[in-house]
C-alpha positions as CSV (number, residue, x, y, z in Angstrom):
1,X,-17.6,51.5,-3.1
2,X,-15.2,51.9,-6.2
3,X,-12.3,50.7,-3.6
4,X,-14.0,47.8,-2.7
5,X,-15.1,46.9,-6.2
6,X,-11.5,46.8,-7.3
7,X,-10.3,44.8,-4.4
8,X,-12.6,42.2,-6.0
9,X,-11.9,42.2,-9.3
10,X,-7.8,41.7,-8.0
11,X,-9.1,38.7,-6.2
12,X,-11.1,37.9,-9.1
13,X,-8.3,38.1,-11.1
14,X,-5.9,36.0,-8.4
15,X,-8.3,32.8,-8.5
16,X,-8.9,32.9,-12.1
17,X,-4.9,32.9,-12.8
18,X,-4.2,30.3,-10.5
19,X,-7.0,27.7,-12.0
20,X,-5.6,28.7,-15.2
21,X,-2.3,27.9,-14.0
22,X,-0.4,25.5,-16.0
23,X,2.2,22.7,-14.7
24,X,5.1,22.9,-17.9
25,X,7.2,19.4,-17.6
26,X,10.3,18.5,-19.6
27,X,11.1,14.8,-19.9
28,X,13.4,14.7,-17.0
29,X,10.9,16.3,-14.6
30,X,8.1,14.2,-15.7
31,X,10.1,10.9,-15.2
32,X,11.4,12.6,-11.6
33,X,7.4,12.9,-11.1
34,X,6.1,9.4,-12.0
35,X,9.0,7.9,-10.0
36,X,7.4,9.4,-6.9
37,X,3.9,9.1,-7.3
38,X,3.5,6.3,-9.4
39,X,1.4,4.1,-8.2
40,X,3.1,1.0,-9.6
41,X,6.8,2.1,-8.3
42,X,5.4,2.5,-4.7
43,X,3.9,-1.0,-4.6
44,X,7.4,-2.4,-6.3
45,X,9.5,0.0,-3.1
46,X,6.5,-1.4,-0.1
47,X,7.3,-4.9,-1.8
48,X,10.7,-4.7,-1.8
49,X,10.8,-3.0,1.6
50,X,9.1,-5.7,2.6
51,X,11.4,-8.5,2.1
52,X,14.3,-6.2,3.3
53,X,12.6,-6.2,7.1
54,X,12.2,-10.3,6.3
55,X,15.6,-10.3,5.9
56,X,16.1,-8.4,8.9
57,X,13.9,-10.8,11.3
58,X,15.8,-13.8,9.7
59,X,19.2,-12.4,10.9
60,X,17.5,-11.6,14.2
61,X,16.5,-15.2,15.1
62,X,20.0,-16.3,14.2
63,X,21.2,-14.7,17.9
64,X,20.3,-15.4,21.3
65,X,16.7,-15.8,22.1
66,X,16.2,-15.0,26.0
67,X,12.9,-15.7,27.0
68,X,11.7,-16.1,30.8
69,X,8.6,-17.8,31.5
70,X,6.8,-17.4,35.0
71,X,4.2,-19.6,37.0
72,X,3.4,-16.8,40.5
73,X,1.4,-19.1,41.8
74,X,-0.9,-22.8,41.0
75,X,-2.7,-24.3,43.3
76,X,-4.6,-27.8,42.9
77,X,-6.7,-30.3,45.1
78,X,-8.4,-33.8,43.8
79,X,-10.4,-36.4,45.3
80,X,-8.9,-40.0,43.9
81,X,-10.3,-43.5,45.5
82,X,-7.4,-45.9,46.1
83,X,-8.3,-49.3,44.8
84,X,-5.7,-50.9,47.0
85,X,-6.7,-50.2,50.1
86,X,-10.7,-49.2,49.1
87,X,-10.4,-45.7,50.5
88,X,-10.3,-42.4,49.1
89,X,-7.5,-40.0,49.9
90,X,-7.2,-36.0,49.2
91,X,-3.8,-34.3,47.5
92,X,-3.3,-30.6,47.8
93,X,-0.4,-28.9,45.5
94,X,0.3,-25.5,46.1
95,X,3.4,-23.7,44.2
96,X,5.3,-21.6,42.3
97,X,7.8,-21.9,39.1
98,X,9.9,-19.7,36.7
99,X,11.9,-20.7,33.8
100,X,15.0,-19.1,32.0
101,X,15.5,-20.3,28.5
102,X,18.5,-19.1,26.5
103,X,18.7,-20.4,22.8
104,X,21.3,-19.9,20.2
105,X,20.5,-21.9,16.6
106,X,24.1,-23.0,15.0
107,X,23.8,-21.5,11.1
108,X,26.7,-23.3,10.8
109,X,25.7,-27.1,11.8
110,X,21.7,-26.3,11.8
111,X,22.0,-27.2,15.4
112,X,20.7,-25.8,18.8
113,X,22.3,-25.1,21.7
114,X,20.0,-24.2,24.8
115,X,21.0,-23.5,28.4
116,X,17.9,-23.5,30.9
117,X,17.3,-22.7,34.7
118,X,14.2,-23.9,36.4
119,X,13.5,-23.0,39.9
120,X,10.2,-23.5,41.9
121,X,8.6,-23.7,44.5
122,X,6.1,-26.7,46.0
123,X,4.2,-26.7,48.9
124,X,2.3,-30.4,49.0
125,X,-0.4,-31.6,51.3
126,X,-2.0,-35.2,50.8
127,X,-4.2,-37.6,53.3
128,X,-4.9,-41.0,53.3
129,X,-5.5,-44.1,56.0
130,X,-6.3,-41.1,58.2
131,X,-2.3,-40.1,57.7
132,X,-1.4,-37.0,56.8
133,X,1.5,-36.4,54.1
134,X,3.3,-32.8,53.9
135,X,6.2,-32.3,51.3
136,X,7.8,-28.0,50.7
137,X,11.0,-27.1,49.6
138,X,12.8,-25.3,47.0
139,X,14.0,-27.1,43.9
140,X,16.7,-25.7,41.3
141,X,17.2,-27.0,37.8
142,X,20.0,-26.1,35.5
143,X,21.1,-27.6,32.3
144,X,22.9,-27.5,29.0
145,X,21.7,-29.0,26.2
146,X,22.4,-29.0,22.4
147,X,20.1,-30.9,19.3
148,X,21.9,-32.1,16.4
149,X,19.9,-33.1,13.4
150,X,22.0,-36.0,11.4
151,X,21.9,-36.8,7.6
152,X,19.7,-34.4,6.1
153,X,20.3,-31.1,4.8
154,X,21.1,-27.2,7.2
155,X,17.4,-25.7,7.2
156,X,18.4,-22.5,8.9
157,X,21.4,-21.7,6.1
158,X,19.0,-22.7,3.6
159,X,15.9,-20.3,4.8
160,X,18.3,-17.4,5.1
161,X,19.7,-18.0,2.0
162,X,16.2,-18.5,0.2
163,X,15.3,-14.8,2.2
164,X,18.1,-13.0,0.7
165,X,17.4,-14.4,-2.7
166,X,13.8,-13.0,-2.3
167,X,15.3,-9.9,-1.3
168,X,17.0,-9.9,-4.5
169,X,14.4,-10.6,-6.6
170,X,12.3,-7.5,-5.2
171,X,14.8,-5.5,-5.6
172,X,15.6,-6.5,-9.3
173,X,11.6,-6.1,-9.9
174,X,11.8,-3.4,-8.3
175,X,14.4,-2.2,-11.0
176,X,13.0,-3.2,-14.0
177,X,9.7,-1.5,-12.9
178,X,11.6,1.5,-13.2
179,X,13.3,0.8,-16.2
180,X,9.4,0.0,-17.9
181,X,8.6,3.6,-16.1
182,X,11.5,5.2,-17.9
183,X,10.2,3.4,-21.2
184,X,6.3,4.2,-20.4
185,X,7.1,8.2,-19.2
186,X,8.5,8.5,-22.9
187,X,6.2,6.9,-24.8
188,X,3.6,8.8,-23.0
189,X,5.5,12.2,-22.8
190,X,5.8,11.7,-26.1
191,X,2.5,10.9,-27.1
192,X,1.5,14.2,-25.9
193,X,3.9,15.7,-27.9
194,X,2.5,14.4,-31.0
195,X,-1.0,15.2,-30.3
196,X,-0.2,18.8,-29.6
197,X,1.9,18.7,-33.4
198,X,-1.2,17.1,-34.8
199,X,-3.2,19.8,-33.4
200,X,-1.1,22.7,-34.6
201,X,-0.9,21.0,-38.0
202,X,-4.4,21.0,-38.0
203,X,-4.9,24.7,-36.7
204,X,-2.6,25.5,-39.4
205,X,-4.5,23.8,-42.0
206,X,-7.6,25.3,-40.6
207,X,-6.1,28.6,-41.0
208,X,-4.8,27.9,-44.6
209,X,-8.5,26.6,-45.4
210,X,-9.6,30.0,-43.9
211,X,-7.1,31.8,-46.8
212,X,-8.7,29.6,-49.2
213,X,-12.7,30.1,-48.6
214,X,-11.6,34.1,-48.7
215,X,-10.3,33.5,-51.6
216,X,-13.3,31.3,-53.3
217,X,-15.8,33.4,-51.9
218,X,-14.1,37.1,-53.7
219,X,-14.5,35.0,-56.5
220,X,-18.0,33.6,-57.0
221,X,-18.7,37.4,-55.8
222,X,-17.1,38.7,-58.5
223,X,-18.4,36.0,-60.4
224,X,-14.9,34.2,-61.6
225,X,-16.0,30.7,-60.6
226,X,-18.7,29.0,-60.3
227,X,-20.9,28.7,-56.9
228,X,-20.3,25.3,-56.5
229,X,-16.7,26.0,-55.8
230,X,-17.8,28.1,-52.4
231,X,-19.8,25.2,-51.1
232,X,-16.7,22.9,-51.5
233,X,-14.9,26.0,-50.1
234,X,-17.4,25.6,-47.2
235,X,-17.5,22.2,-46.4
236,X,-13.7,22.0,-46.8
237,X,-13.3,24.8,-43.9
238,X,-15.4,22.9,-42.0
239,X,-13.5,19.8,-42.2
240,X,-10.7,21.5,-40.6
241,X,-12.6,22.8,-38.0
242,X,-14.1,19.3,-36.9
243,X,-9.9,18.3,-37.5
244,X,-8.8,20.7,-35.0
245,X,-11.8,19.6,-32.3
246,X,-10.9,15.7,-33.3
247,X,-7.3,17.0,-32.2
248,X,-8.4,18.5,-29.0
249,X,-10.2,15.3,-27.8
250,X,-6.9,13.3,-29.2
251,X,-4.7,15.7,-27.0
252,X,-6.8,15.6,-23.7
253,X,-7.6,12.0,-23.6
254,X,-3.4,11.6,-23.6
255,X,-2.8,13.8,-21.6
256,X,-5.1,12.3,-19.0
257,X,-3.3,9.0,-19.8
258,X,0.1,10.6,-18.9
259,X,-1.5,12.1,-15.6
260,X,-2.1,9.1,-14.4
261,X,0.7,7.2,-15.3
262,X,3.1,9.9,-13.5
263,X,0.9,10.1,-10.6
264,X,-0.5,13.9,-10.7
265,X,-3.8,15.4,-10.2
266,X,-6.2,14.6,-13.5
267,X,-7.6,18.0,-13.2
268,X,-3.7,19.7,-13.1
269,X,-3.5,21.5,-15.8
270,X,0.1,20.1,-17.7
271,X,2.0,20.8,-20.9
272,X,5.0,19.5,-22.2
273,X,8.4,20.7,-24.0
274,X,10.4,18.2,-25.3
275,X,13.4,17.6,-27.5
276,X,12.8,15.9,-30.8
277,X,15.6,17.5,-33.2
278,X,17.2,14.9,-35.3
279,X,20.7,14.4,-33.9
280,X,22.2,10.3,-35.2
281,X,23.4,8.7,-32.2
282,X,26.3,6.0,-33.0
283,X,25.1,2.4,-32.3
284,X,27.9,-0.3,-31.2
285,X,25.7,-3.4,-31.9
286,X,28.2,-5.6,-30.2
287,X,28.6,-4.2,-27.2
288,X,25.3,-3.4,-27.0
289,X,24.6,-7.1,-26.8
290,X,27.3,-7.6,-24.6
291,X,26.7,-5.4,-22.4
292,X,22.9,-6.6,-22.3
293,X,23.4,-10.2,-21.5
294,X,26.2,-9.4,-18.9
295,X,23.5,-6.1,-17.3
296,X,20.5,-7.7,-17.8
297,X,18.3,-7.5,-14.7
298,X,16.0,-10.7,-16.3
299,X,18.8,-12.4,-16.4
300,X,19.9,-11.9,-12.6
301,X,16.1,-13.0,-12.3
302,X,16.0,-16.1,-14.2
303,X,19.2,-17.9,-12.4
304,X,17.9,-16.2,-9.3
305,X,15.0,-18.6,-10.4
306,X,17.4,-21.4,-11.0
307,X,18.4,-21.2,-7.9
308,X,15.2,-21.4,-6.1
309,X,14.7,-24.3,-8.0
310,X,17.9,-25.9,-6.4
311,X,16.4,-24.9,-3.2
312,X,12.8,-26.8,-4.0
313,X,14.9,-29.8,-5.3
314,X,17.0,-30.1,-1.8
315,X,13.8,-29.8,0.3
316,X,12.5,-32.2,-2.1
317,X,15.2,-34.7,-1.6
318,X,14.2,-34.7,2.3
319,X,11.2,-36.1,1.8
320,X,10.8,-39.3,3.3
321,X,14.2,-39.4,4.1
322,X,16.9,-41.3,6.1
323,X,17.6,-38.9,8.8
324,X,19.2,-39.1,13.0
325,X,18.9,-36.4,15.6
326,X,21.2,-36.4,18.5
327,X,20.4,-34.9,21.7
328,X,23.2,-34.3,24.3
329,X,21.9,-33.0,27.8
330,X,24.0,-32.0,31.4
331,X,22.9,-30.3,34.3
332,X,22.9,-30.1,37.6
333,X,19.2,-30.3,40.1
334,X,19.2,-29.7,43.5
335,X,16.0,-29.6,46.2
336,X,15.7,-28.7,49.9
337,X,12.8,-26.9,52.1
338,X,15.5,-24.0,52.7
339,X,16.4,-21.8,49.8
340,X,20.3,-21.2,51.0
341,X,20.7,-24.9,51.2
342,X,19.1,-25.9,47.5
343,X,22.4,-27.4,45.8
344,X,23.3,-28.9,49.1
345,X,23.1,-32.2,47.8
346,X,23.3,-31.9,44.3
347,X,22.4,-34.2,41.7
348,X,23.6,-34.4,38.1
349,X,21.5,-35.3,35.2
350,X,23.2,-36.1,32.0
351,X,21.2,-37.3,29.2
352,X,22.0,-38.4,25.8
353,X,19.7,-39.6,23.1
354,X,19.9,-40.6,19.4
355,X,17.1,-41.0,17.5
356,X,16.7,-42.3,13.4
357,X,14.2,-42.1,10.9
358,X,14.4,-44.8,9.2
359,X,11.7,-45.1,6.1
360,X,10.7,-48.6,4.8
361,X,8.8,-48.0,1.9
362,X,6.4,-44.9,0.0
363,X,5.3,-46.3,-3.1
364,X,7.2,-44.1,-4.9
365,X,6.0,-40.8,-3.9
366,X,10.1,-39.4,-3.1
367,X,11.1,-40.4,-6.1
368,X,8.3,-38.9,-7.8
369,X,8.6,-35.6,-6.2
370,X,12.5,-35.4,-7.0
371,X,12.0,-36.4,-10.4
372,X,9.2,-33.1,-10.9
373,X,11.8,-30.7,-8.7
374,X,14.3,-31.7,-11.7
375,X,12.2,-31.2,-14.5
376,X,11.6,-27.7,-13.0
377,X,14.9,-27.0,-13.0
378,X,15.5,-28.0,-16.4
379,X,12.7,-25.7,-17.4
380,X,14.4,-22.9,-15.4
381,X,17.3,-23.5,-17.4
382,X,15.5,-23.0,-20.9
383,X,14.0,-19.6,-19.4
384,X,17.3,-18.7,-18.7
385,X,18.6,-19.6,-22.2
386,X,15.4,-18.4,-24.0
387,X,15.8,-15.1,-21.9
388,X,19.8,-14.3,-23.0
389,X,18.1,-15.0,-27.1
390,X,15.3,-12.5,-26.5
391,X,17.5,-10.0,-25.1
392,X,19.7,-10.4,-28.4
393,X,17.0,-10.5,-30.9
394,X,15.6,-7.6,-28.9
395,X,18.8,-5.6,-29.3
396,X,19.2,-6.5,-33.0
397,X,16.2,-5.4,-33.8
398,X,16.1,-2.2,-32.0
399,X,19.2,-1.5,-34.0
400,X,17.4,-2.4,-37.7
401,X,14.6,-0.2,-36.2
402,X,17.4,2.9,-35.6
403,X,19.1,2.3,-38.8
404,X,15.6,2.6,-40.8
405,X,14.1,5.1,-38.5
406,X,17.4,7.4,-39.5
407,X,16.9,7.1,-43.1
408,X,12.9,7.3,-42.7
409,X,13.9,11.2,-41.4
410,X,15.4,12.2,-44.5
411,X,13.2,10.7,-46.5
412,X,10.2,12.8,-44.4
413,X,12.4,15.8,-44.7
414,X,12.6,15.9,-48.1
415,X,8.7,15.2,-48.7
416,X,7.5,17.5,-46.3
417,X,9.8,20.4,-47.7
418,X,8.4,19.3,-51.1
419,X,4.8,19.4,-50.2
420,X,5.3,22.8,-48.8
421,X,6.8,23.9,-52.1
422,X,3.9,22.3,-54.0
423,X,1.0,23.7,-51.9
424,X,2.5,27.1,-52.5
425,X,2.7,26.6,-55.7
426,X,-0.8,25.6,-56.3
427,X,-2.0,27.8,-53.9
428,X,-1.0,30.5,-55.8
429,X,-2.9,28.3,-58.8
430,X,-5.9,29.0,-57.1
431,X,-5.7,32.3,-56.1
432,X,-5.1,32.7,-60.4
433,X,-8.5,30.5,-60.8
434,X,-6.0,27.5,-62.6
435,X,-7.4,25.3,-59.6
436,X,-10.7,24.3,-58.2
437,X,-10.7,24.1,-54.3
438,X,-11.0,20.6,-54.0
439,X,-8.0,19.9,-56.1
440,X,-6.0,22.4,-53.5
441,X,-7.6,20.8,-50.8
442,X,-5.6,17.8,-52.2
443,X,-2.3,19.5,-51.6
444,X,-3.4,20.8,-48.0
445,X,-4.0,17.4,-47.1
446,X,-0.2,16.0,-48.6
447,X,1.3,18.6,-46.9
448,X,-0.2,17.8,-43.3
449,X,0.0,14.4,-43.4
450,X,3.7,15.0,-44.3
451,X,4.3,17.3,-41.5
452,X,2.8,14.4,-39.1
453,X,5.0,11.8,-40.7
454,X,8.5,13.9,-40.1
455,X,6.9,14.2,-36.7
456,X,5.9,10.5,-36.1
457,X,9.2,9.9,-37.8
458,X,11.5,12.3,-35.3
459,X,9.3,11.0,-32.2
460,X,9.6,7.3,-32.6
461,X,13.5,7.7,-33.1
462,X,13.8,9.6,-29.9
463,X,11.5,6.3,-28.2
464,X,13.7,3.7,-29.9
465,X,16.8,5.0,-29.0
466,X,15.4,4.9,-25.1
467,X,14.8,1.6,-25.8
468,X,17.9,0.6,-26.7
469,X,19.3,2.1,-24.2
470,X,16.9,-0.3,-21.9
471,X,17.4,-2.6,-23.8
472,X,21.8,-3.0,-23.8
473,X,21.5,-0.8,-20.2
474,X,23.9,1.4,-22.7
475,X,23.7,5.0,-22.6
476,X,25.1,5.6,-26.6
477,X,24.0,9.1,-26.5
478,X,26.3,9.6,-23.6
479,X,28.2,6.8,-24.1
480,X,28.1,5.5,-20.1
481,X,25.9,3.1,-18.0
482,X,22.3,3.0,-17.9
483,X,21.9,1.6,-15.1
484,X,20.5,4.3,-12.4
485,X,22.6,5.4,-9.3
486,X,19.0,4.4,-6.8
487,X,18.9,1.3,-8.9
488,X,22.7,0.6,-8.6
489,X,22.7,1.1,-4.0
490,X,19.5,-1.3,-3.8
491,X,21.3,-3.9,-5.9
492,X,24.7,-3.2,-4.1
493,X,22.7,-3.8,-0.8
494,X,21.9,-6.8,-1.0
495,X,25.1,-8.5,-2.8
């Protein structure tokens, strides 16, 4: 019994340390994390997966279409009254038919060039004056033929064209989710950071305000101070306490954020480590503005956007317009009832056709619709040129925000090493009865709120320098690329 007993208490044990088991994530792991799970990331990859099978199917109907098209067998019989001769006579078609087609689209002229064999079989019956008709045989068709549209613009080089731009564009989206995920992982990694500070600032002040209601209460006890000064002592230690529960609740609604931005399991357990020691990373302001409006991905998106605007304004140009189509056709047909002797007698069958569209009048609706294509390209253009300023005033003022956030740090430094000074000092006040408890409750205050400025302070430099490293695509700290080696194949792919 005492065997077994124990045997439960290890499995006890076992189930109780692994739902207390705790998932530890540095930065890098966390941003490995959301980049898998995330369900924004995934929807950018299926979209941009997407267009690359688009793609695919485009440069598939380019080749040779074979298609074969069969007919076993049809059969037919009508009843039709002959107004000539007042009578009514019967037909009877019995047959067969099959039909190779092979097709090859011209990207290079927007032409088609076809070659076609149809062969068939006809068994005919028909009767009328009381004479019977009867017509079988074997019949053979093969041709060449090739469509050539005249005056207008090459649809199939545009379409593929249009598909590999879209291509792009996924892909770029694609990108710049990942670059907002690299941005969002830090704010929120980071979030959590501070919330766990805040809450051992707190604890700490809890614990100091602990010290100081000992401290209050020996002394109303010994009757040094007044008892007034233990209920402030009271109410102050319970202020802290509610602190440190308000810091909880701050702590675990972020981290709940953060779990769902990276994709894991609200009810996984996580905590994280991070980095935030002050180390002043060199800014070159000019290159990072260079090297912005030459990286860009927006901007690869806005003339991507031009572009398609180009696009709109050719198909718009073809509305309603002056357009031929030429048709060139030779082949060779041949009949007989005996399959052996089909091309016996063959007969040839060129044919050649030319055909124009020729419009009149349209009150104005072509010119209408080219004047609106260009007006959207001329907004495209001011997207393109308002996009290249926002990246630059982005830039610059990522760089003012460095600059200040740098000297913000020493500034938070020095108070928070001077408030620690000071609420030693008057700590030590009050332990001599020189200081009532809400005065040092004063100083406990100035020191954590300086604490959580010097760590507001470190965090939000460690976030602005990610974004200027988003923003130029300029690792400074490393002084290389930021553009990501996934990010860098998907765009190479599809140049």
């Amino acid at each position: 019994m005492n065997k077994l007993t124990g045997i439960v208490l290890v499995l006890l044990w076992g189930i109780s340390a692994g739902l207390s088991a705790q998932m530890t994530l540095t930065l890098e792991q966390a941003m490995d994390t959301a980049l898998a799970n995330s369900p924004n990331i995934q929807k950018s990859r299926l979209n941009m997966e997407k267009n690359k099978e688009y793609l695919v199917a485009q440069l598939a109907f380019l080749k040779s279409r074979f298609s074969f098209d069969v007919t076993p067998i049809s059969y037919s019989r009508q009843q039709s009254y002959d107004t000539r001769f007042s009578e009514w006579y019967t037909s009877e078609q019995k047959g067969a038919s099959a039909s190779l087609i092979i097709s090859q689209p011209i990207k290079l002229t927007d032409g088609t060039l076809t070659v076609q064999n149809n062969f068939g079989y006809q068994d005919n019956f028909s009767e009328a004056n009381n004479v019977t008709y009867y017509d079988k045989g074997f019949n053979n068709y093969l041709f060449l033929q090739y469509n050539q549209p005249l005056f207008t613009y090459n649809r199939l080089k545009l379409n593929l064209e249009r598909i590999e731009l879209n291509l792009e564009t996924a892909t770029l989206a694609y990108a710049i989710e990942m670059l907002n995920m690299e941005y969002q992982v830090n704010q929120a990694f980071y979030a959590i950071y501070q919330r766990q500070m805040s809450l051992d600032i707190a604890i700490e002040e809890f614990e100091n305000q602990k010290v100081s209601l000992d401290i209050i209460r020996r002394k109303v006890e010994g009757g040094l101070s007044a008892k007034e000064e233990l209920l402030q002592g009271e109410l102050n230690y319970a202020t802290a306490e509610s602190n440190v529960e308000n810091r909880k609740v701050d702590l675990a609604n972020a981290e709940d954020q953060f779990k769902l931005l990276i994709g894991v399991s609200l009810y996984e357990e996580i905590d994280v480590l991070a980095d935030i020691n002050f180390k002043p990373v060199v800014v070159d302001l000019e290159k990072a503005i260079a090297n912005g409006l030459e990286q860009r991905l927006e901007l690869t998106q806005r003339n991507i956007d031009l572009k398609m605007a180009e696009f709109n304004l050719t198909e718009t140009s073809a509305t309603n317009e002056f357009r031929g189509d030429v048709g060139v056709s030779v082949g060779i047909q041949g009949n007989n009832e005996n399959f052996g002797q089909i091309y016996d007698k063959p007969t040839s069958s060129p044919q050649l056709g030319i055909t124009f569209s020729i419009p009149i009048f349209d009150w104005g609706e072509r010119k209408a619709r080219i004047r609106a294509a260009e007006l959207d390209m001329q907004s495209r253009e001011i997207d393109l040129d308002s996009q290249k300023d926002n990246i630059v005033i982005n830039i610059r003022q990522t760089y003012r925000n460095l600059l200040n956030l740098a000297q913000q740090i020493e500034i938070a430094k020095q108070n928070n090493k001077n408030a620690e000074l000071t609420y030693e000092i008057n700590l030590e006040r009050y332990r001599n009865g020189d200081l009532t408890s809400i005065d040092l409750q004063r100083f406990q205050n100035q020191l954590s709120e300086k604490k959580i400025a010097l760590a507001n302070a470190l965090i939000n430099y460690r976030i602005e320098i990610i974004n200027m490293k988003i923003q130029s695509l300029w690792d400074f700290e490393n002084n290389i690329s930021f553009v990501p080696a996934e990010l860098q194949e998907n765009l190479n792919s599809v140049k």
